[in-house]
Backbone bond lengths (Angstrom), bond angles and torsions (degrees), N, CA, C in turn:
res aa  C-N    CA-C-N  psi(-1)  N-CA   C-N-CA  omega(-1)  CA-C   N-CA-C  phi
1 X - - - 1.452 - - 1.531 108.43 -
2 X 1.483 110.48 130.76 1.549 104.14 174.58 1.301 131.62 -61.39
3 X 1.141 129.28 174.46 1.693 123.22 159.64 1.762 111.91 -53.52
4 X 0.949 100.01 -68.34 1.326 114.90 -179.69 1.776 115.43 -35.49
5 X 0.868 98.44 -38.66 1.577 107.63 -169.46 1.270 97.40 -102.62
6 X 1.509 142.02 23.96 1.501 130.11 -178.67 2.260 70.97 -120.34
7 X 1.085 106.32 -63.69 1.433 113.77 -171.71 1.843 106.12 -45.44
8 X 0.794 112.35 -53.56 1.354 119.00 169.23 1.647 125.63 -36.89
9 X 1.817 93.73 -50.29 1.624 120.96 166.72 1.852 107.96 -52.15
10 X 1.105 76.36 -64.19 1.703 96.53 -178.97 1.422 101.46 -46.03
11 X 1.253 138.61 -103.17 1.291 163.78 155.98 1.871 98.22 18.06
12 X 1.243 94.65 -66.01 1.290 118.07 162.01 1.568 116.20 -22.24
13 X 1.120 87.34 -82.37 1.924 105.29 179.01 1.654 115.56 -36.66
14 X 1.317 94.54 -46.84 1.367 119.91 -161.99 1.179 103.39 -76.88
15 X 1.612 132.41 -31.42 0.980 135.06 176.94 1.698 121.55 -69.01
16 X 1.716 105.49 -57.14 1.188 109.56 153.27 1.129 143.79 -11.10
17 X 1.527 93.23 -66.96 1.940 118.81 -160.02 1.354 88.67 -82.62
18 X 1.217 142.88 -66.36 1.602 135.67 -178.45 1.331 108.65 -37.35
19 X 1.569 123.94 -41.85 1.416 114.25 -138.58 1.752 77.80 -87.77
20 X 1.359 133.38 -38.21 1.579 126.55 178.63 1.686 109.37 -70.25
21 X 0.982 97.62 -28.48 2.038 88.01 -175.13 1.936 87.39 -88.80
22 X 1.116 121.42 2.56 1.821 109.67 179.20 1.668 74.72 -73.29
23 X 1.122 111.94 -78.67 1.962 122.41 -177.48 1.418 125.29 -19.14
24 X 1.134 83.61 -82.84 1.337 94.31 175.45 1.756 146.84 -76.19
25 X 1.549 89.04 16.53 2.024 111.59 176.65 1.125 86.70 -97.15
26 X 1.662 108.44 146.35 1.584 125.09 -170.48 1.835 94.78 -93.47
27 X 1.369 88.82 -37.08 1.755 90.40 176.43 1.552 124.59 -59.70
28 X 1.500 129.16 118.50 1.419 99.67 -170.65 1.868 109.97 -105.78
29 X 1.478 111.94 41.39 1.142 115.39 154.54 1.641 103.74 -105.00
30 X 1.241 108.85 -48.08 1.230 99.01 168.90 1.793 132.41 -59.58
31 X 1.363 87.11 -11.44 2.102 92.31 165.44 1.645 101.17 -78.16
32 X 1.197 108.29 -45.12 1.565 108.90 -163.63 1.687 118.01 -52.79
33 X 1.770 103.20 -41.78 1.095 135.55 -175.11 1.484 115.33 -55.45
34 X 2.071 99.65 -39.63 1.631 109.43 171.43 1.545 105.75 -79.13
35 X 1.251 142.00 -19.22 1.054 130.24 -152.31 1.525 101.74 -102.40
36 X 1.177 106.92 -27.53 1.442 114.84 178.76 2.062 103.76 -74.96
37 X 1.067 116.09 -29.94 2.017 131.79 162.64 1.348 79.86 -46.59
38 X 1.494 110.53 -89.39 1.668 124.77 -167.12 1.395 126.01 -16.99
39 X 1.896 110.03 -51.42 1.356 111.35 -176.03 1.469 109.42 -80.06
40 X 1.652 115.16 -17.87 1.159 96.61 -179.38 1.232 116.54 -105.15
41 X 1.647 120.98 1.48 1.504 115.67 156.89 1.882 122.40 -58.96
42 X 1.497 101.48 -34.23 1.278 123.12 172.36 1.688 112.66 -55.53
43 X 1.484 97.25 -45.95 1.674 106.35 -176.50 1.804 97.49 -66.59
44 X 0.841 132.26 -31.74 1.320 122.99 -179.93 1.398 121.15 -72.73
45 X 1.321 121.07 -27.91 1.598 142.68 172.57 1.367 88.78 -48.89
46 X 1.401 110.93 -65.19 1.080 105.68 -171.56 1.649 137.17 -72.38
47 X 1.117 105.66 -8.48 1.229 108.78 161.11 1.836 122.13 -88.80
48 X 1.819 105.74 -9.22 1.346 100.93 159.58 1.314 131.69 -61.94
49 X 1.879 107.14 -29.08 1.290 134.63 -171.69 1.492 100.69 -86.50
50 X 1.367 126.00 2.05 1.653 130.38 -179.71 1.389 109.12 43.06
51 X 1.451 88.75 46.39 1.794 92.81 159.94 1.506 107.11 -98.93
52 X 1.634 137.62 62.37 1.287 100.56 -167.75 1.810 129.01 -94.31
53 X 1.425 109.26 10.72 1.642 108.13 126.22 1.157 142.99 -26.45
54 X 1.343 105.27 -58.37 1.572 113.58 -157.31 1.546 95.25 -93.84
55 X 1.351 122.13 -13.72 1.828 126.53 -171.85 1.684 90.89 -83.23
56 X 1.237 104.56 -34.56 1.891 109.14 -154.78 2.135 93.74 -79.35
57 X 1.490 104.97 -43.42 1.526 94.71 178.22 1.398 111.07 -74.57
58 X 1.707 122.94 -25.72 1.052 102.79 172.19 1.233 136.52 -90.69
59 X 1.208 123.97 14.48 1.626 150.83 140.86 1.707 105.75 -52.44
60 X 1.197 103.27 -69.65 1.430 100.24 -173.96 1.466 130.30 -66.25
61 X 1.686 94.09 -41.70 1.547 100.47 165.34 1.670 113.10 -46.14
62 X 1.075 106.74 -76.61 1.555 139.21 -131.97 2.059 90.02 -88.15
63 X 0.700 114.47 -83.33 1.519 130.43 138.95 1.165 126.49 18.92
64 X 1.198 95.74 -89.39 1.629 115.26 165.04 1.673 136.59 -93.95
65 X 1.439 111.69 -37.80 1.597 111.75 175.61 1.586 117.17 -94.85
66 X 1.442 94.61 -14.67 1.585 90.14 -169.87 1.297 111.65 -102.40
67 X 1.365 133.76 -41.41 1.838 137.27 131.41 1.264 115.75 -36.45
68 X 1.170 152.62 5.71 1.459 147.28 163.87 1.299 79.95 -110.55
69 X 1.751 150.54 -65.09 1.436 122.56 -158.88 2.088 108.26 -85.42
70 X 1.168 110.64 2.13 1.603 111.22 134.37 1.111 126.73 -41.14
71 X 1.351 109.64 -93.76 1.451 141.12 171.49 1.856 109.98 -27.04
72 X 0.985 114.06 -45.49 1.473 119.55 179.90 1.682 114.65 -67.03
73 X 1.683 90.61 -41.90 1.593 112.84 -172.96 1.598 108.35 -56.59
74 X 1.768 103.12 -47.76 1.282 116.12 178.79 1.415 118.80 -50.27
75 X 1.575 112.13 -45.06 1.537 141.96 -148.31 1.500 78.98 -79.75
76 X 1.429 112.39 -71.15 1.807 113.51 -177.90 0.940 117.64 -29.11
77 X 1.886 128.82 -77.61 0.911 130.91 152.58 1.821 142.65 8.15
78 X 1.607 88.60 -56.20 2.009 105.49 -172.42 1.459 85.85 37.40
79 X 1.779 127.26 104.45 0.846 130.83 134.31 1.473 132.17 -81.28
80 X 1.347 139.33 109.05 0.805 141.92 -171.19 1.693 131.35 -98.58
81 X 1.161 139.34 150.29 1.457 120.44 -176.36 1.167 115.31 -70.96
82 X 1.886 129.00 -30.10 1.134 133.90 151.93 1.284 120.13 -29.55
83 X 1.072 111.47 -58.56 1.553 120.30 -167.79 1.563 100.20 -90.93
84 X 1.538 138.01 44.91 1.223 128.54 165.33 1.681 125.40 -127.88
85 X 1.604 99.15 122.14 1.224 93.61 -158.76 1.696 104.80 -67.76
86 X 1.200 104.86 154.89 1.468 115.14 166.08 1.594 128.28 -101.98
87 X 1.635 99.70 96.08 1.916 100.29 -172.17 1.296 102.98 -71.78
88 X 1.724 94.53 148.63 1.567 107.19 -179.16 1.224 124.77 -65.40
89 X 1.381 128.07 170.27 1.271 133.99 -163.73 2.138 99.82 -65.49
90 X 1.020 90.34 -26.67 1.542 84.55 177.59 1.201 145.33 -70.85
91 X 1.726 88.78 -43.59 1.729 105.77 142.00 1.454 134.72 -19.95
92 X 1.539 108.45 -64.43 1.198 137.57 -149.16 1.152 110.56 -72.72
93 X 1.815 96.55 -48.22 1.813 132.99 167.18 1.901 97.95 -50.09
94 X 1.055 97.34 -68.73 1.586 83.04 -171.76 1.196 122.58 -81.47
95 X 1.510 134.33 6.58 1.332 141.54 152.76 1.710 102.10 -61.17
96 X 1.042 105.88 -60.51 1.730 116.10 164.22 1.251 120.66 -16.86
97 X 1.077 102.41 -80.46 1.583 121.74 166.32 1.161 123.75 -61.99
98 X 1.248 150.75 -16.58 1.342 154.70 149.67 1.712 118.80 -68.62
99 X 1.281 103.53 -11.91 1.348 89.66 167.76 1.517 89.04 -140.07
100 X 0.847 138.08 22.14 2.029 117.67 136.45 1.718 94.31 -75.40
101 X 1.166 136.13 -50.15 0.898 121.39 178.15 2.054 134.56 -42.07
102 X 1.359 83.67 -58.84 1.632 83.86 153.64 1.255 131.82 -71.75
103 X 1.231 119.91 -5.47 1.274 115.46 171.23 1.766 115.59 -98.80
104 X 0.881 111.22 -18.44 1.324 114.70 155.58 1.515 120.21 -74.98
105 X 1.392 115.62 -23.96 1.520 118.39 178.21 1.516 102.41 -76.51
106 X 0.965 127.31 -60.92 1.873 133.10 157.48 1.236 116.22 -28.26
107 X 1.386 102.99 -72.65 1.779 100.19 175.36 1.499 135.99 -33.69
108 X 2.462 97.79 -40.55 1.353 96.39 162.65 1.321 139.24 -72.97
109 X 1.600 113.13 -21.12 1.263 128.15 170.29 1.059 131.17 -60.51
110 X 1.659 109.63 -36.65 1.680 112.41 166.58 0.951 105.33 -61.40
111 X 1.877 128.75 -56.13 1.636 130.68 -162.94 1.508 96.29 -43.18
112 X 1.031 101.37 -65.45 1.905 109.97 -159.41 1.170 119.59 -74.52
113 X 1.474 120.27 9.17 1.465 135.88 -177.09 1.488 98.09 -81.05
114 X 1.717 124.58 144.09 1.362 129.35 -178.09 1.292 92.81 -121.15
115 X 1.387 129.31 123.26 1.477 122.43 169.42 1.795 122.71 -60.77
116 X 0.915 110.23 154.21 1.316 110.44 177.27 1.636 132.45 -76.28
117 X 1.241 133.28 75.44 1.437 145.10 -147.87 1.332 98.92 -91.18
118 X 1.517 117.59 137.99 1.448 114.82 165.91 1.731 98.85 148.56
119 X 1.331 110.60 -171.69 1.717 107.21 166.01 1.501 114.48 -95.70
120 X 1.016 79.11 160.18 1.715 101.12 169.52 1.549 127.79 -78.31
121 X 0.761 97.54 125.49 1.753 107.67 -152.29 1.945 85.88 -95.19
122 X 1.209 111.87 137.41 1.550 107.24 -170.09 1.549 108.91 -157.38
123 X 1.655 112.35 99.68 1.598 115.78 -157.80 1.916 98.49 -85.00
124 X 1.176 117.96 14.01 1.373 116.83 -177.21 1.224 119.97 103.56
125 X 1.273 119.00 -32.33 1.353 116.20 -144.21 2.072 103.41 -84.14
126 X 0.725 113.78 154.47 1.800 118.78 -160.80 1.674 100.72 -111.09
127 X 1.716 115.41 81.08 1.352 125.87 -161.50 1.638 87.95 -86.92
128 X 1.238 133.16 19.09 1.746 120.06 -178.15 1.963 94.90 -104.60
129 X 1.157 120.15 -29.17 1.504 127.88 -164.80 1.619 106.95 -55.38
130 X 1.071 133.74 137.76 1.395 148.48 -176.90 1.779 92.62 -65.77
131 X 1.083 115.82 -35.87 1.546 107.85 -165.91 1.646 104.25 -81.80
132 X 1.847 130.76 -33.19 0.844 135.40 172.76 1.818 102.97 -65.99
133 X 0.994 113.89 -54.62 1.742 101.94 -175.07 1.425 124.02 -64.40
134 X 1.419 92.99 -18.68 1.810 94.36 169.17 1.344 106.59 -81.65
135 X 1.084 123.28 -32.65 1.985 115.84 -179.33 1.326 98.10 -61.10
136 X 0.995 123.82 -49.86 1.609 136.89 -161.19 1.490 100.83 -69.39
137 X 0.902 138.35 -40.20 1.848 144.31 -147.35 1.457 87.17 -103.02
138 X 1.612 121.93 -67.58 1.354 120.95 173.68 1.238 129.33 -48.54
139 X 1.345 117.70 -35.09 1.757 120.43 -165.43 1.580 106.33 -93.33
140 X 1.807 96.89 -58.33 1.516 82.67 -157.75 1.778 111.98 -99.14
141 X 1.063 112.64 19.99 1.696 132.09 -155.62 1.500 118.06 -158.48
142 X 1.853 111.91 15.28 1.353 104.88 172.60 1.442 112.78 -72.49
143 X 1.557 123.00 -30.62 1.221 116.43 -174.28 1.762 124.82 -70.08
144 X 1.418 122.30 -20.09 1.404 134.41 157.98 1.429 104.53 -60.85
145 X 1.713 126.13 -59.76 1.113 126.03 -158.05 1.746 104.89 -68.12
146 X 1.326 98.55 -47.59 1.804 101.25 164.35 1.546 122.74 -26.78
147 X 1.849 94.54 -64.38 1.407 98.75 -175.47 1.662 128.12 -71.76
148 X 1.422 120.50 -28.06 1.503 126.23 121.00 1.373 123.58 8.17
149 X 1.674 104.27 -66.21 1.613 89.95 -170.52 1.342 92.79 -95.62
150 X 1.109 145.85 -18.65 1.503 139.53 -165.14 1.670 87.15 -75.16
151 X 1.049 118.09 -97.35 1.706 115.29 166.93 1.738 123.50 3.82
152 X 1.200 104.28 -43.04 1.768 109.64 178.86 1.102 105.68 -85.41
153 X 1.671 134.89 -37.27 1.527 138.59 174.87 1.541 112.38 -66.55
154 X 1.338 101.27 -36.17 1.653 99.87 -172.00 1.478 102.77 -84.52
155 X 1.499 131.45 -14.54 1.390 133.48 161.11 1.406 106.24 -88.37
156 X 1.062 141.68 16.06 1.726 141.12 179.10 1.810 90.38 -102.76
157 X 1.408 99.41 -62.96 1.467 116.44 -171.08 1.504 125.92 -54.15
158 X 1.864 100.25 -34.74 1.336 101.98 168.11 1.862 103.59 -74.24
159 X 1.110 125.55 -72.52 1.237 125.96 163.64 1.766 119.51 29.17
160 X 1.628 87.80 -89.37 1.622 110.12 161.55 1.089 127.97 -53.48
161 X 1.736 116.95 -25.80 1.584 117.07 170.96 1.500 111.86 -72.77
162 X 1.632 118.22 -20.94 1.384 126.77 -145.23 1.214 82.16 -100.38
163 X 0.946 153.22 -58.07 1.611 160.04 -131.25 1.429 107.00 -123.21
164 X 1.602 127.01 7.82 1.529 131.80 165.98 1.662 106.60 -78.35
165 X 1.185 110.93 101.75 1.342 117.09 165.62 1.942 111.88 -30.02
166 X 1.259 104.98 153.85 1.905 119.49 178.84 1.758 77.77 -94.59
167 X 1.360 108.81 146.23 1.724 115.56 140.09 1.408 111.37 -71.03
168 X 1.066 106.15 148.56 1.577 118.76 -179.37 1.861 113.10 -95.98
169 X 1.317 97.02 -31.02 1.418 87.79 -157.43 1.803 92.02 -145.63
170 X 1.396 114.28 176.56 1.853 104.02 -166.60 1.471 85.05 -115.15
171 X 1.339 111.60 145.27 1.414 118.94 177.78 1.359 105.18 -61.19
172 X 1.663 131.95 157.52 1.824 125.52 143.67 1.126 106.78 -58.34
173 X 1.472 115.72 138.55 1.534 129.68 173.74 1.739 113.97 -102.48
């Protein structure tokens, strides 16, 4: 077995097991804590794939700005066990079932998946270069990347609306 493919294994695992204990920890610093494992088990994938651009923004992105405006969300929030509703057994049941289901839908897709064998067809052009991903991100994909950040502000903003305490009572004037 190569190096590559034991690290891959590994990486792998690691990716997995975080991305279910992100889920399935009742604590949600301790979800945050797996998910932040997660992005950077992911960031390593990608550096198997010798993207190490795309590992380094998604470190920073993902990593860093988007787990700190988690983390805040959480903090805002003060989730408490008091304050947690308890879904019914039916819920839970069909959360159950909705993802054995997808996971059996996945499972068949890998089985029956044929890899792609042959050469690599390669018109020159050097899609890893900082100067190629900025033409690309800017030109043909500013309007997704736009809506991206509009999308993350308008979930920051609700956030703070959701987690702004009511006054209870009117001050003496």
């Amino acid at each position: 077995m190569s190096p590559i493919l034991i690290i891959f294994y590994f990486l792998a695992a690691i990716t997995l097991s975080t991305a279910f204990l992100t889920i399935y920890s009742r604590n949600p610093i301790h979800s945050a804590i797996y998910l932040v494992i997660c992005f950077f088990s992911i960031a390593g994938h990608y550096l198997l794939f010798n993207a190490q651009f795309l590992a380094l923004v998604h470190i920073i992105v993902y990593s860093g700005a988007i787990m700190v405006l988690f983390l805040f969300t959480i903090m805002l929030m003060n989730l408490n066990k008091e304050d947690e509703v308890h879904k019914p057994r039916i819920t839970r049941l069909g959360a159950v079932v909705v993802m054995s289901i997808t996971c059996l839908v996945l499972l068949a897709i890998f089985v029956n998946s044929k890899p792609i064998v042959g050469e690599y067809d390669s018109n020159g052009n050097d899609f890893q270069s900082i100067k190629a991903l900025g033409k690309i991100l800017l030109n043909e994909y500013m309007v997704p990347f736009e809506y991206a950040s509009v999308l993350l502000l308008t979930a920051m903003i609700g956030t703070v609306l959701l987690s702004k305490k009511e006054k209870t009572g009117k001050k003496n004037e």
